[in-house]
C-alpha positions as CSV (number, residue, x, y, z in Angstrom):
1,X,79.2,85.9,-153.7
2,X,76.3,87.5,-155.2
3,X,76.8,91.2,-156.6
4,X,73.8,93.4,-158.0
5,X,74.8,95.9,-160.4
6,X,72.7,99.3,-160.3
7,X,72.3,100.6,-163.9
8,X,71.2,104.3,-163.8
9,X,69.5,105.8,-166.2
10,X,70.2,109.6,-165.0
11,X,72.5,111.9,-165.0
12,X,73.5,113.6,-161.4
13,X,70.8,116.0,-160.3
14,X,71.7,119.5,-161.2
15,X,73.0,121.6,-158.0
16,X,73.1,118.5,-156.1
17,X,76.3,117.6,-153.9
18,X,75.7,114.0,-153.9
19,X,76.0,112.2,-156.9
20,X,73.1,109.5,-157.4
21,X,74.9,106.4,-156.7
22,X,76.3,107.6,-153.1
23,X,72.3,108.2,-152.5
24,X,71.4,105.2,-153.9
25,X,74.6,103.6,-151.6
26,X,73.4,105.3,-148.6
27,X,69.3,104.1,-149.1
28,X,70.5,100.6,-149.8
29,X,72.7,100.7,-147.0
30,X,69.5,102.1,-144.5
31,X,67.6,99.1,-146.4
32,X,70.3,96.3,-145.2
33,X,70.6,97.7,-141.8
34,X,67.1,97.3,-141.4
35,X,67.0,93.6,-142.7
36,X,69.8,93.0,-139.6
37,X,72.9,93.4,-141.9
38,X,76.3,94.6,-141.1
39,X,77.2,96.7,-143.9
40,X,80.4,98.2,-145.5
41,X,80.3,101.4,-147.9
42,X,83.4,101.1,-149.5
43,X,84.5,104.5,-151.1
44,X,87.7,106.2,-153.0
45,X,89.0,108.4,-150.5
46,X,88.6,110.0,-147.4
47,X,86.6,113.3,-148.9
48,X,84.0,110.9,-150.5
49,X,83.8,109.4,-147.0
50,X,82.6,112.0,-145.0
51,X,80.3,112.6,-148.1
52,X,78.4,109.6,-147.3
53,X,78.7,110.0,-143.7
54,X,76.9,113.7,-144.1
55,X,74.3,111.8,-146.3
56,X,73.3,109.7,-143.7
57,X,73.2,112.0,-141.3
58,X,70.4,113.9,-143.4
59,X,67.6,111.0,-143.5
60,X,65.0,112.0,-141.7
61,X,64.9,110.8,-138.2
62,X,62.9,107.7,-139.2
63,X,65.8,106.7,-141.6
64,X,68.5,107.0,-139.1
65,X,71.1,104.5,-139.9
66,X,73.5,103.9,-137.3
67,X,77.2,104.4,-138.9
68,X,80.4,105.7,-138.3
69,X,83.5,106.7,-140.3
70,X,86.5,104.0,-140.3
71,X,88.2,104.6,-137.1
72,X,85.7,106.0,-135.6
73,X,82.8,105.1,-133.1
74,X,82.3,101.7,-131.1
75,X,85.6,99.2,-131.4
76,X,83.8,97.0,-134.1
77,X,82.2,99.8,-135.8
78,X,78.4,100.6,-136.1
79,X,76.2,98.7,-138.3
80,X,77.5,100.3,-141.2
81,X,81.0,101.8,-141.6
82,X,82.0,104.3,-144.3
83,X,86.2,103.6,-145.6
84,X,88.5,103.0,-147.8
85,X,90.6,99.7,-145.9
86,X,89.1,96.1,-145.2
87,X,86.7,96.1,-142.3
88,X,88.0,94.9,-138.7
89,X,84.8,93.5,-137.9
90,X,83.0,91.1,-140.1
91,X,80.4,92.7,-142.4
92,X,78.7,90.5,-145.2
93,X,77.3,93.6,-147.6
94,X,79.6,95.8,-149.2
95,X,78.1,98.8,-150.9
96,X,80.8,99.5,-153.5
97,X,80.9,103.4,-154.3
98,X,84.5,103.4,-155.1
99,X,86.1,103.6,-159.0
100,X,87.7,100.2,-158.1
101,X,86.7,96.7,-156.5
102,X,88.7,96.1,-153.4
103,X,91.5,93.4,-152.9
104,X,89.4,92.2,-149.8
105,X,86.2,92.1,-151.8
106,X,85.8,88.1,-151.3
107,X,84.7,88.4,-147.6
108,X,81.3,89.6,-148.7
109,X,78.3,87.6,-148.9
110,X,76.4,90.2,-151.0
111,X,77.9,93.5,-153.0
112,X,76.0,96.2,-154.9
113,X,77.5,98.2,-157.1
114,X,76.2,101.0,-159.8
115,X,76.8,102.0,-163.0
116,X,76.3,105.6,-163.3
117,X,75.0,107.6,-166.4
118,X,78.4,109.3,-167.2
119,X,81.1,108.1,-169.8
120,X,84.0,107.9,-167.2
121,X,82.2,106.4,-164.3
122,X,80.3,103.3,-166.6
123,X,83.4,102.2,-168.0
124,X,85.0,102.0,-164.8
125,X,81.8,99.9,-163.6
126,X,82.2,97.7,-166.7
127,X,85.8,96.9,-165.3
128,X,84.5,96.1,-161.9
129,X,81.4,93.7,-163.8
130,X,84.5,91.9,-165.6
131,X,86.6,91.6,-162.6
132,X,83.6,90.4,-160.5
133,X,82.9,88.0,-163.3
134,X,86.2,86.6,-163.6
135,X,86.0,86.1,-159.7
136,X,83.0,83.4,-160.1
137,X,80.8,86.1,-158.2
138,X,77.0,85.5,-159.2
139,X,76.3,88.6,-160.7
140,X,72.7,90.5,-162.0
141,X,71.7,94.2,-163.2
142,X,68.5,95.8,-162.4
143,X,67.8,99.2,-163.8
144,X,66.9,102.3,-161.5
């Protein structure tokens, strides 16, 4: 498993509803979906959910990004799903926007994950960087 780490350098912008690494999550995920990949956004809770799932929505029309909630839409789920349980389907990207990594995260081929600027949120990605590393998962930063 490879996982890429997204160190940003910014705080949230002021006034904005979507914190940068759910934006970030939601252009990587438009990115993998257009390289053919079936992609899982793996969040907290159901509010942060329909968060993303309004994010997408709002690309422009030549960003559309074919997705669905979990439960929702086609039986194996669009090209990317938005949840908070392991994926029926098979899906080799997970987009990891949630505090924690997931007890299914092994399926996965590929996972990014962020650090964000704030205190709370960076040591929590610190835990998941250990955790990934003490899985034997191939794992690289790149600052945004």
């Amino acid at each position: 498993m490879h996982a890429l780490f997204y160190l940003l350098e910014h705080a949230d912008e002021p006034g904005s509803d979507v914190p940068a690494h759910f934006d970030l999550g939601a252009r990587l995920a438009c990115e993998q979906y257009r390289q053919g990949q079936r992609v899982f956004i793996f969040v907290d809770n159901r509010d942060d959910a329909h968060l993303v799932d309004q994010h997408l929505w709002a690309f422009d029309a030549d960003s559309f990004v074919p997705h669905n909630l979990q439960g929702e839409g086609p039986r194996a789920g669009a090209a990317v799903e938005i949840g908070q349980t392991p994926p029926v389907s098979r899906r080799s990207v997970l987009i990891n926007l949630a505090s924690s990594v997931p007890d299914f995260i092994r399926r996965f081929d590929t996972v990014f994950d962020f650090v964000p600027a704030d205190d709370t949120r960076k040591h929590q990605a610190r835990a998941r960087y250990k955790q990934l590393r003490d899985l034997g998962a191939q794992l690289a930063t790149q600052k945004v």
